[in-house]
C-alpha positions as CSV (number, residue, x, y, z in Angstrom):
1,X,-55.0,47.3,56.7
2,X,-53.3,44.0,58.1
3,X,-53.4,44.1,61.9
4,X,-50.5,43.8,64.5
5,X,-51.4,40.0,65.1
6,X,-51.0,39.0,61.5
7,X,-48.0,41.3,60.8
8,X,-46.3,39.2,64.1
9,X,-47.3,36.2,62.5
10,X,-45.8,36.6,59.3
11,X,-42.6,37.7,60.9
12,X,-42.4,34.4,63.0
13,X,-42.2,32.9,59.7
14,X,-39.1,34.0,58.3
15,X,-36.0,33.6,60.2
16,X,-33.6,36.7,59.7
17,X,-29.8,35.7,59.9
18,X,-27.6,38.8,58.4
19,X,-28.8,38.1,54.6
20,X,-30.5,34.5,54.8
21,X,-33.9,34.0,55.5
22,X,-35.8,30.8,56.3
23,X,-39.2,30.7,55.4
24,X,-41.6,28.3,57.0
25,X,-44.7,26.7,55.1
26,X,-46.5,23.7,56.4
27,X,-44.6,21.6,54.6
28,X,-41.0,23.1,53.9
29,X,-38.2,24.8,54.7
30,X,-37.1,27.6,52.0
31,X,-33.8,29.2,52.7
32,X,-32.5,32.3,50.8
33,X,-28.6,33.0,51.3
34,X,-29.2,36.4,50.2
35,X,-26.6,35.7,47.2
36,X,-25.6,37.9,44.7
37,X,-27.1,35.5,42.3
38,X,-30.0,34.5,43.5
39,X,-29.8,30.8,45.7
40,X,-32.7,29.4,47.3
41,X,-33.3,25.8,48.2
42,X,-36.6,24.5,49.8
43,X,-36.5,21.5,51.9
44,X,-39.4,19.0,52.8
45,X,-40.1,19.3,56.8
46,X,-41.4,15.8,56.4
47,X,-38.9,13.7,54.6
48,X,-35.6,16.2,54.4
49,X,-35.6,16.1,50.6
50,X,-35.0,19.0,48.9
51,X,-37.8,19.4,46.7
52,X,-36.8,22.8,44.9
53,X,-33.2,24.8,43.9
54,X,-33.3,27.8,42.5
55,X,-29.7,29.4,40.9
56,X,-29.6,33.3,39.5
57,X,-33.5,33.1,38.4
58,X,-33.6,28.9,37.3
59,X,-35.3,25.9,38.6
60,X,-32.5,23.3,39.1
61,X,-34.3,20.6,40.7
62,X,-36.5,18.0,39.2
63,X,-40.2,18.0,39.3
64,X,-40.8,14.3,39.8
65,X,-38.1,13.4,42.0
66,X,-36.3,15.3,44.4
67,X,-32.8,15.0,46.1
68,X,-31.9,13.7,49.2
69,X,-29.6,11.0,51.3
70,X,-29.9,7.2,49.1
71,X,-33.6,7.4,47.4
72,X,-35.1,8.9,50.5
73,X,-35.1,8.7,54.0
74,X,-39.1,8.4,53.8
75,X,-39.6,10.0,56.9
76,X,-37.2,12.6,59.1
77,X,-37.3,14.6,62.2
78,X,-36.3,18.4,60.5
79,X,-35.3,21.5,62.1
80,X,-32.8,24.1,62.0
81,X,-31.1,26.3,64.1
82,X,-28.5,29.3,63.7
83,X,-25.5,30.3,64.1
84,X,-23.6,33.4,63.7
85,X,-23.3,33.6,59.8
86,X,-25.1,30.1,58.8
87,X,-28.2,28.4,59.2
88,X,-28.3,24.7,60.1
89,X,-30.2,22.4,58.5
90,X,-30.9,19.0,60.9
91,X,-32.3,15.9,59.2
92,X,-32.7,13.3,62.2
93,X,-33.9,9.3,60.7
94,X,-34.6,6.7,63.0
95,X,-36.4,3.6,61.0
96,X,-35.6,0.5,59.9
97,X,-34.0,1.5,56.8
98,X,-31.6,4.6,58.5
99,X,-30.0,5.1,61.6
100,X,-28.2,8.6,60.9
101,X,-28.5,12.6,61.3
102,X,-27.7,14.5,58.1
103,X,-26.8,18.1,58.2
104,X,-27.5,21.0,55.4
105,X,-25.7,23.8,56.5
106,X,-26.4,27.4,54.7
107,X,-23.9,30.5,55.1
108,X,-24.8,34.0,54.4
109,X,-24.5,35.0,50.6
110,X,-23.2,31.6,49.4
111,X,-24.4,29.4,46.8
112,X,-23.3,26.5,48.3
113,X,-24.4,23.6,50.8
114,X,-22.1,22.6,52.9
115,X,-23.2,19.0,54.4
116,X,-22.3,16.3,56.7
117,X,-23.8,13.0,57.4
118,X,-23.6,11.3,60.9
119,X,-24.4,7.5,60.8
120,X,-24.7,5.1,63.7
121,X,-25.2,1.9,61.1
122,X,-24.7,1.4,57.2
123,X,-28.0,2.1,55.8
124,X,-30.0,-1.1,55.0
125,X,-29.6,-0.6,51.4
126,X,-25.6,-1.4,51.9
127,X,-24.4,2.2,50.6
128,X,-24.3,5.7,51.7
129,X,-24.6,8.5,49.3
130,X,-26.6,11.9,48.8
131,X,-28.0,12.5,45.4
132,X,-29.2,15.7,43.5
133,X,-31.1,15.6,39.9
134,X,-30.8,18.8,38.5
135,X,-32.3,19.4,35.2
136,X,-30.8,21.8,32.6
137,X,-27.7,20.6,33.0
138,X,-26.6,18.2,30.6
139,X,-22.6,18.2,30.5
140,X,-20.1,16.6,32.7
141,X,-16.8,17.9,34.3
142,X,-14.1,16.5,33.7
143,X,-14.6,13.1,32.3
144,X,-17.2,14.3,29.2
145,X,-20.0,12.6,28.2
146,X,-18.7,9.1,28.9
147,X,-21.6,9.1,31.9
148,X,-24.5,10.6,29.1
149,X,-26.3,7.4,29.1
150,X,-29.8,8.8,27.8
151,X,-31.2,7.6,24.4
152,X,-29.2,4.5,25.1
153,X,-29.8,0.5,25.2
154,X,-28.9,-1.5,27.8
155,X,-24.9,-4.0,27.1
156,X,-24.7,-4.8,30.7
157,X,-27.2,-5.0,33.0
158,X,-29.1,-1.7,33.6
159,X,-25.6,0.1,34.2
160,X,-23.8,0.1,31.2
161,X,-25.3,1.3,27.8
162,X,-24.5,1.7,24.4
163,X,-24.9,5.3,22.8
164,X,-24.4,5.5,18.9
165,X,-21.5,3.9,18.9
166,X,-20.0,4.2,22.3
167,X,-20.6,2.6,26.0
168,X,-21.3,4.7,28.5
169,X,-22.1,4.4,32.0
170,X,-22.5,6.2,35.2
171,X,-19.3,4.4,36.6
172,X,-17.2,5.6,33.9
173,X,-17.7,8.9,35.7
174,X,-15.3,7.9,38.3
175,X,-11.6,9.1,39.8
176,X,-9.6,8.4,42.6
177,X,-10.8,9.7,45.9
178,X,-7.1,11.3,46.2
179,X,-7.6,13.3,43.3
180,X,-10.9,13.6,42.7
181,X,-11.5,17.1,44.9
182,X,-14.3,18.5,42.1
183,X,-16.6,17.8,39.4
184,X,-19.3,19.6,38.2
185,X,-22.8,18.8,36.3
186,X,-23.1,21.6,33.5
187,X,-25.0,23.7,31.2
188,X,-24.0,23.5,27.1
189,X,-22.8,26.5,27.2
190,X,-20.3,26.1,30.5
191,X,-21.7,29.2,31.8
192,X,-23.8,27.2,35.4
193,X,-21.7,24.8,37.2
194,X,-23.2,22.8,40.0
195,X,-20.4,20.6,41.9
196,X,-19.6,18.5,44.6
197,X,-16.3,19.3,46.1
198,X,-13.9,17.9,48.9
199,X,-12.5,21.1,50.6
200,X,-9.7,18.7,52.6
201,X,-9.3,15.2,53.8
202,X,-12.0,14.9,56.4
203,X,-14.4,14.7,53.4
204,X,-13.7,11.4,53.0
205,X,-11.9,10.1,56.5
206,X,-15.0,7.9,56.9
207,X,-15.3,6.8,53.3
208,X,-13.7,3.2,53.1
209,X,-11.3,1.8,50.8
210,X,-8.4,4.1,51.0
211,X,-7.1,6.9,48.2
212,X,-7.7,4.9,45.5
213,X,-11.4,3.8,45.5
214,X,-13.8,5.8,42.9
215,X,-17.3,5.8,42.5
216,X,-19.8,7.0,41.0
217,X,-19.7,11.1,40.1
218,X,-22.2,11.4,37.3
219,X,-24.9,10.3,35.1
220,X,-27.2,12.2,32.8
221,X,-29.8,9.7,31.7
222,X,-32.6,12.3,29.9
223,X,-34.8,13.6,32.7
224,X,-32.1,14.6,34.9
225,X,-28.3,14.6,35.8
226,X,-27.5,12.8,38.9
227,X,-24.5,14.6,40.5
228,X,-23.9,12.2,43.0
229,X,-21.8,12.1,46.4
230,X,-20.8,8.9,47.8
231,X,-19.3,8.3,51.0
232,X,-19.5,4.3,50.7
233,X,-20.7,1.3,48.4
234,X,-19.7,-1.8,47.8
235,X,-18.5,-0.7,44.3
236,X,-15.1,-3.3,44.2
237,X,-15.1,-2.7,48.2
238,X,-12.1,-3.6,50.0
239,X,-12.9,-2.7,53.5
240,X,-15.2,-2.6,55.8
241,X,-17.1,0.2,55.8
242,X,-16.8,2.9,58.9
243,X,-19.7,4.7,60.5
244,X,-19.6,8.3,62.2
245,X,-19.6,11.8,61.1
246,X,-18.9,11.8,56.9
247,X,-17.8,15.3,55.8
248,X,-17.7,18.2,55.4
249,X,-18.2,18.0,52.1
250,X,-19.8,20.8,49.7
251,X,-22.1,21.3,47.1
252,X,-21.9,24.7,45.1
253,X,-23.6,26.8,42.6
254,X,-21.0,28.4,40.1
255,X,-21.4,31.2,37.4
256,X,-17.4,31.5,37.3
257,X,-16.2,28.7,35.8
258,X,-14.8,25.7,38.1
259,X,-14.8,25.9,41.5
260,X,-11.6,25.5,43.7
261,X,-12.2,22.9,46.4
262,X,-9.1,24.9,48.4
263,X,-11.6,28.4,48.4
264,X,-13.5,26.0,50.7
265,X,-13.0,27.0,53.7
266,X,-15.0,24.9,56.5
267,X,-13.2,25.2,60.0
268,X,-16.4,26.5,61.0
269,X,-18.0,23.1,61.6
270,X,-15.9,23.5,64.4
271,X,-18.1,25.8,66.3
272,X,-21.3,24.2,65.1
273,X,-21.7,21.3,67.7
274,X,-22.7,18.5,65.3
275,X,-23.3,14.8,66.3
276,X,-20.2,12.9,66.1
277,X,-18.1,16.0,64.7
278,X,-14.2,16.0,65.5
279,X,-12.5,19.6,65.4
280,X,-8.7,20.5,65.6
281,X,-8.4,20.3,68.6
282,X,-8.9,16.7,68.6
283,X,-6.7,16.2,65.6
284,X,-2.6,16.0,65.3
285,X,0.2,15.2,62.3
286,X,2.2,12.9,61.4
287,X,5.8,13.5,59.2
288,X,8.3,12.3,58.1
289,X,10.0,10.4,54.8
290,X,9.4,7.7,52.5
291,X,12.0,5.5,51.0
292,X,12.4,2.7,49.3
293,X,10.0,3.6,46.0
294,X,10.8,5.3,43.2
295,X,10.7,9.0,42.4
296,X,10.0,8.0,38.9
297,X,6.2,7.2,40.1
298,X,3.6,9.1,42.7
299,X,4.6,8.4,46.4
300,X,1.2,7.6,48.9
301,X,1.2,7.5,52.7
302,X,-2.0,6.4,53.9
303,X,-3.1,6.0,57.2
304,X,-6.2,4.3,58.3
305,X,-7.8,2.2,61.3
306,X,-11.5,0.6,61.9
307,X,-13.0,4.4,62.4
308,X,-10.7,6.8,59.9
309,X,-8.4,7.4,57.2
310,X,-6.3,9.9,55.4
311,X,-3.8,10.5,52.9
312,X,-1.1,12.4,51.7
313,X,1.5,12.3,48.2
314,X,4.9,12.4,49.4
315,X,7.4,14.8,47.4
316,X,9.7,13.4,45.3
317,X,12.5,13.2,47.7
318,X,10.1,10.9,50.0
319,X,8.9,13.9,52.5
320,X,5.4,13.8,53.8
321,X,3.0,15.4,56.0
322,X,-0.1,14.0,56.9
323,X,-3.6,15.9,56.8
324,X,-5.2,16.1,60.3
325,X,-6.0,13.1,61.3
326,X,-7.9,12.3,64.9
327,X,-6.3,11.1,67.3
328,X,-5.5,7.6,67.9
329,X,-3.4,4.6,66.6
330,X,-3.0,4.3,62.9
331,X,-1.8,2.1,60.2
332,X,0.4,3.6,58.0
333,X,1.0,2.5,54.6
334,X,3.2,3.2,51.7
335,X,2.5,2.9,48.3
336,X,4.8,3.4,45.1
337,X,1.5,5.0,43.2
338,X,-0.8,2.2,43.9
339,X,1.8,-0.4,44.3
340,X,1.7,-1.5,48.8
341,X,5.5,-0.9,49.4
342,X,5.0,-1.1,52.9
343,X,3.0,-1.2,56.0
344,X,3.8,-0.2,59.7
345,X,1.8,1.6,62.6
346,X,2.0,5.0,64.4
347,X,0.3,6.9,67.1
348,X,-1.6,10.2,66.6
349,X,-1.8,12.8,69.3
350,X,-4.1,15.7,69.5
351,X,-2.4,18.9,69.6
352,X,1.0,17.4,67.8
353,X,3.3,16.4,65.0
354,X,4.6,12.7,65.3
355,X,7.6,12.2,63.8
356,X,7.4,8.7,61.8
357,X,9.2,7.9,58.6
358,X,8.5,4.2,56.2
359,X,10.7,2.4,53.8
360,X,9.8,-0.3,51.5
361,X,9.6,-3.5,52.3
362,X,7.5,-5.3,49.6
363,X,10.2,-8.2,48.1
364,X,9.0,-7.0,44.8
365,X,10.8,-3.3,45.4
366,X,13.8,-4.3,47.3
367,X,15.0,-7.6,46.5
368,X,18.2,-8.1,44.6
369,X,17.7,-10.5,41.1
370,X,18.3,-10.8,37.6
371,X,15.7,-9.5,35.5
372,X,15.3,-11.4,32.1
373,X,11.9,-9.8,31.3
374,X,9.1,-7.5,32.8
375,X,6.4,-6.1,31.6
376,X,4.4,-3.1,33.1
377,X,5.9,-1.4,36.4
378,X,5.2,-2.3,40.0
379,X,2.1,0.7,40.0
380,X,-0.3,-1.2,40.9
381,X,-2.1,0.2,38.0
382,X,-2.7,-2.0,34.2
383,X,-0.9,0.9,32.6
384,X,1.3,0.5,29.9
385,X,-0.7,-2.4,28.5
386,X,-3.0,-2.9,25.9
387,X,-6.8,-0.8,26.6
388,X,-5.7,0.4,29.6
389,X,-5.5,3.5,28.6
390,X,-9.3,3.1,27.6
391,X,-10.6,0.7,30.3
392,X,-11.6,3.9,32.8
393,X,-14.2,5.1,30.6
394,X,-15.6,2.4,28.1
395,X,-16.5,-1.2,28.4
396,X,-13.9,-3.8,27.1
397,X,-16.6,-4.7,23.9
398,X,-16.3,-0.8,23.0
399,X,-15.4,-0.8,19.0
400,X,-12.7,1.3,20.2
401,X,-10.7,-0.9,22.4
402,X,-8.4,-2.9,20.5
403,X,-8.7,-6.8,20.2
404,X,-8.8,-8.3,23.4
405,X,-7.1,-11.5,21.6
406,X,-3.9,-10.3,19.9
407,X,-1.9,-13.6,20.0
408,X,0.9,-14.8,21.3
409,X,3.2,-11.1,22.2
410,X,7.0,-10.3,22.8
411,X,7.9,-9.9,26.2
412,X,9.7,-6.6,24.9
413,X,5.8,-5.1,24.0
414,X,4.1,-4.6,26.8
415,X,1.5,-2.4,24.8
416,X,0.6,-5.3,23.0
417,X,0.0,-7.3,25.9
418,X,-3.9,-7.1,26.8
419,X,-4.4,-5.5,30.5
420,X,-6.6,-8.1,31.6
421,X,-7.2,-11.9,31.1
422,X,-10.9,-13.6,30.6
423,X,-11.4,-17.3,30.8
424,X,-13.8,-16.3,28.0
425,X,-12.1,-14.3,25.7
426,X,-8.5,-14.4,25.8
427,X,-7.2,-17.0,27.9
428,X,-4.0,-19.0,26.8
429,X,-2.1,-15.3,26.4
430,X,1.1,-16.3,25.4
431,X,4.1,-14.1,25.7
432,X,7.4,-15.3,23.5
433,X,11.3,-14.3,24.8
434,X,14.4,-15.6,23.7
435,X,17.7,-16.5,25.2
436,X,21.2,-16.3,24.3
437,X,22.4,-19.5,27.0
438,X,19.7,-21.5,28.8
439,X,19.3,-20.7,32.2
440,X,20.7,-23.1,34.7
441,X,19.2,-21.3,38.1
442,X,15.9,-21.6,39.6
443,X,13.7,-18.7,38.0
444,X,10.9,-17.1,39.0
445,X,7.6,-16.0,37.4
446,X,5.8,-12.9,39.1
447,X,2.1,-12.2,37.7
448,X,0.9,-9.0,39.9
449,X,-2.4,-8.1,39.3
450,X,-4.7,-5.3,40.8
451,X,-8.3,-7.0,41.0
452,X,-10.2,-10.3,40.5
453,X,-13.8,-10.9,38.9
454,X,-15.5,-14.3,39.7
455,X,-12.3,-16.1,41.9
456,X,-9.9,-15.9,38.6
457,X,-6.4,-16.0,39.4
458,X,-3.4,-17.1,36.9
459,X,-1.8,-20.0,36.5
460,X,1.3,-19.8,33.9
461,X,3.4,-22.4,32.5
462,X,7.2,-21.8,31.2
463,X,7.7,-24.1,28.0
464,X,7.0,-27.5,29.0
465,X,6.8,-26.6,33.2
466,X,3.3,-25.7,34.7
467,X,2.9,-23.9,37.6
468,X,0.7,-24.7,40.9
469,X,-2.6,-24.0,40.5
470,X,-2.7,-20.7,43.0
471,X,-5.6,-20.9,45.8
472,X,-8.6,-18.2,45.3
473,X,-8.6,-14.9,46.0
474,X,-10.5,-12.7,48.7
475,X,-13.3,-12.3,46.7
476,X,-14.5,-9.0,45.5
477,X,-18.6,-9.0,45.3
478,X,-18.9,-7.0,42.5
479,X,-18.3,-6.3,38.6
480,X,-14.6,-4.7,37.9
481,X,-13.6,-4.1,34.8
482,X,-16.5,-3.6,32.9
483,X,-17.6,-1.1,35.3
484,X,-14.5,0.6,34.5
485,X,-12.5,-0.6,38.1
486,X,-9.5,-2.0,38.2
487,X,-8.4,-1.4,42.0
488,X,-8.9,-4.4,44.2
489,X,-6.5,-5.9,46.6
490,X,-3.4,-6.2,44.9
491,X,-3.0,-9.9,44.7
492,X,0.4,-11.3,43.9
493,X,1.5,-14.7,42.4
494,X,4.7,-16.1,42.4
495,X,5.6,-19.6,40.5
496,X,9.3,-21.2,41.4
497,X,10.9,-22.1,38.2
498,X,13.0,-25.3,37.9
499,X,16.3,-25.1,36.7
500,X,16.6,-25.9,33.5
501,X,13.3,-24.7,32.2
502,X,14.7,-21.8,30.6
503,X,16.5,-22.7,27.5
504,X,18.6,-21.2,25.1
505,X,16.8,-19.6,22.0
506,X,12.8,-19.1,21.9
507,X,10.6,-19.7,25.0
508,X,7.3,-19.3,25.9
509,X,5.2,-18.1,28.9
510,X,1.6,-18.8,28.9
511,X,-1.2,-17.5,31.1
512,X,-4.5,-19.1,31.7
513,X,-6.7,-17.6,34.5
514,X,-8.5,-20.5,36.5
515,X,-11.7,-20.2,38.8
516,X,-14.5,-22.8,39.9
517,X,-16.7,-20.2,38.5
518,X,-18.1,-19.6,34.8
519,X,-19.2,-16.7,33.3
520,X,-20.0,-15.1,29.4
521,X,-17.1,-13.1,27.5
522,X,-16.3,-10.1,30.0
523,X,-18.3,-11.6,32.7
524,X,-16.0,-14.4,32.7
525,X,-13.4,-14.9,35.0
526,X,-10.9,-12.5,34.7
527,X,-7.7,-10.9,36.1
528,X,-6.2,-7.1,35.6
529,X,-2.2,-7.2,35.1
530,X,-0.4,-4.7,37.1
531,X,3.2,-6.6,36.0
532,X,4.6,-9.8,34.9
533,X,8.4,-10.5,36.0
534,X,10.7,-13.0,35.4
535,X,14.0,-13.7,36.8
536,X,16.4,-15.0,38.9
């Protein structure tokens, strides 16, 4: 018969709150939500990985390695304390490598995890992210299988791979942070979905690069499925990256099809007392209207400084109301879909609505002219032209993007116009017009694009006239469109026309991107087209 002693000890052991129970071994954590179905998750005392996950009687987590925050923090200072209904998970590095304190927290009866990751400095790998690798779940919501990259061979690097005869890779698994609140590793049969989801918009308030970045969701590559979470990389990055308190942001267990990130609910964290954790009370509004853009396309307001951001679609009739945002001064942006219309700044106060309203100001929108062509809309997106309605999930040598080199194209078929321009591939892409009566103003010829590989940027000529050479753009250090990216930072070109350029009958506009750089096929320079304009 066990004595008292020992039936103490085993009790100090395991950690009663309401249904969960932590269990302690030497080495690890287990907690057990008490869930209907069965959730359990064991975490290394030593290094914060999770080194087992266990869904309604199966193994989830791979054997050889486990998940955690980047590769591994190697080594972590873990404990947990509780409150009320949950049980909180601290994960405290202090190395060379990270400078941060992740949280796990666990509620009573859930299947999910509900985390948050407090960084004083980018970790010294230059990205932040928390990775699982679940086995046993092979399919991908909601993009498919264009992230399956296992049995594959390498076309690019050691990202990009060819499958049978499609290419496939992990960062054709990506969507725009705006919309891009769930997706889901799954099993064949669609009956055990494990997801990441953002319940609202402080999930990604210290993420950088505004509503429009994506990265990397997915990848099955054979042993496991990385369901992946990033909160920054230098994936096409356009800001700086921000440090502080990243989340909440979930991860769930579902045997009932797709999870909702709205059924989220986590104004708890407000009453958990985490490092570098803002609640509502130190959080106010801003509303008001947008003008200037068209209804015809999504209207953005986005508002961002050096430590937040936050975003919000305006209705069609312009109106807007922010998500809360912390307190403090703001740029606020407009966008017609990805398109800047506008820029201006308000002040946030905790506790209250400010009333601010934006109209555009971008020449582009609100400039009177004569149009005699355009092709593609001022989006800031490549749609509308030729593989962009591919380019998100395939590289540009995929058999099933059309040729990249169509020939010289009417200015009245913007379909037929490739998206983007390579120094290697297609430059010299003409596009033919006609006149009835030569021109006898100065024109102008706008090239928009939406993001720059290698320093390209486009230099046109009109007939026999050849524009200025443009300077370089802020360069982007990283792969764009073959990595299925086309957001960057929205450069614009303009080329003054001389009068009588323009002549009556056929003309010609040519495109040639220029760099100092050199590159092979779709590694050369290139540009993506958001719209070309001319007029006067």
């Amino acid at each position: 018969m066990p004595s008292f002693k020992l039936l103490a000890a085993l009790s100090a052991c395991i950690a009663p709150v309401l249904g969960i129970t932590v269990s302690t071994a030497d080495d690890s954590y287990t907690v057990d939500t008490g869930s209907s179905y069965g959730f359990t998750a064991t975490i290394s005392r030593s290094s914060c990985d999770i080194t087992s996950l266990n869904f309604y009687g199966t193994e989830y987590q791979y054997g050889s390695t486990f998940s955690h925050i980047a590769s591994g923090l190697g080594s972590a200072t873990v404990s947990y304390t509780t409150s009320g209904d949950y049980v909180i998970f601290q994960c405290v590095a202090d190395s060379d490598d990270f400078d941060l304190t992740h949280y796990m927290v666990f509620a009573d009866a859930s299947s999910s995890i509900y985390m948050g990751t407090y960084t004083v400095s980018e970790p010294a790998i230059g990205e932040l992210r928390y990775i699982f690798r679940l086995t046993g779940l092979t399919e991908a919501y909601p993009n498919g299988n264009v992230s399956y990259t296992a049995g594959g061979t390498a076309v690019e690097a050691s990202d990009v791979y060819q499958v049978g005869s499609e290419t496939r890779s992990k960062f054709y698994s990506s969507d725009r942070f705006i919309d891009d609140d769930v997706y889901c590793a799954t099993t064949t049969d669609a009956s055990i979905h494990a997801c990441w989801l953002r319940p609202n918009s402080q999930a990604t308030e210290k993420s950088s690069g505004g509503p429009f970045f994506r990265d990397i969701n997915l990848n099955y590559g054979g042993d496991y499925h990385s369901v992946t979470y990033y909160m920054n990389s230098n994936h096409a990055q356009t800001e700086s990256y921000r440090q502080g308190f990243h989340g909440p942001y979930v991860f769930s267990f579902s045997r009932s099809g797709i999870p909702k990130a709205s059924d989220y609910d986590v104004s708890f964290f407000d009453d958990l007392d985490l490092t570098g954790y803002t609640g509502a009370s130190g959080r106010g509004y801003v509303s008001g209207t947008a003008s200037g853009v068209s209804s015809d396309f999504p209207i953005v307001v986005h508002w961002y400084n050096d430590d937040y951001q936050g975003w919000a679609y305006a209705s069609s009739s312009g109106s807007f109301s922010s998500p809360a945002l912390v307190a403090g001064t703001y740029t606020m942006a407009l966008y017609q879909d990805e398109f800047l219309a506008a820029t201006s700044t308000v002040s946030v106060t905790a506790g209250s609505t400010t009333t601010a309203s934006i109209a555009a100001t971008n020449v582009a929108l609100t400039d009177s002219h004569t149009t005699i062509f355009q092709m593609g809309d001022y989006d800031g997106q490549p749609t509308g032209f030729l593989n962009a309605d591919k380019q998100l999930r395939m590289h540009p040598s995929d058999s099933r993007m059309s040729n990249w080199a169509p020939g010289t194209v009417a200015s009245t078929d913007a379909s037929a116009l490739p998206m983007a321009i390579f120094t290697d591939v297609n430059n010299g892409q003409a596009i033919s017009f006609s006149l009835d009566s030569a021109v006898s103003n100065e024109a102008t010829l706008r090239i928009a694009t939406t993001i720059a590989y290698a320093g390209g940027r486009p230099q046109a000529s009109v007939n026999d006239y050849t524009c200025t050479a443009p300077s370089a753009p802020t360069a982007i250090d990283s792969r764009g469109v073959t990595r299925g990216a086309y957001r960057g930072r929205g450069d614009v070109y303009d080329c003054t026309i001389p009068s009588g350029t323009l002549t009556s009958g056929d003309n010609t506009v040519t495109i040639n991107v220029i760099s100092g750089s050199s590159g092979d096929a779709y590694l050369s320079p290139n540009v993506v087209l958001d719209a070309i304009e001319l007029f006067y």
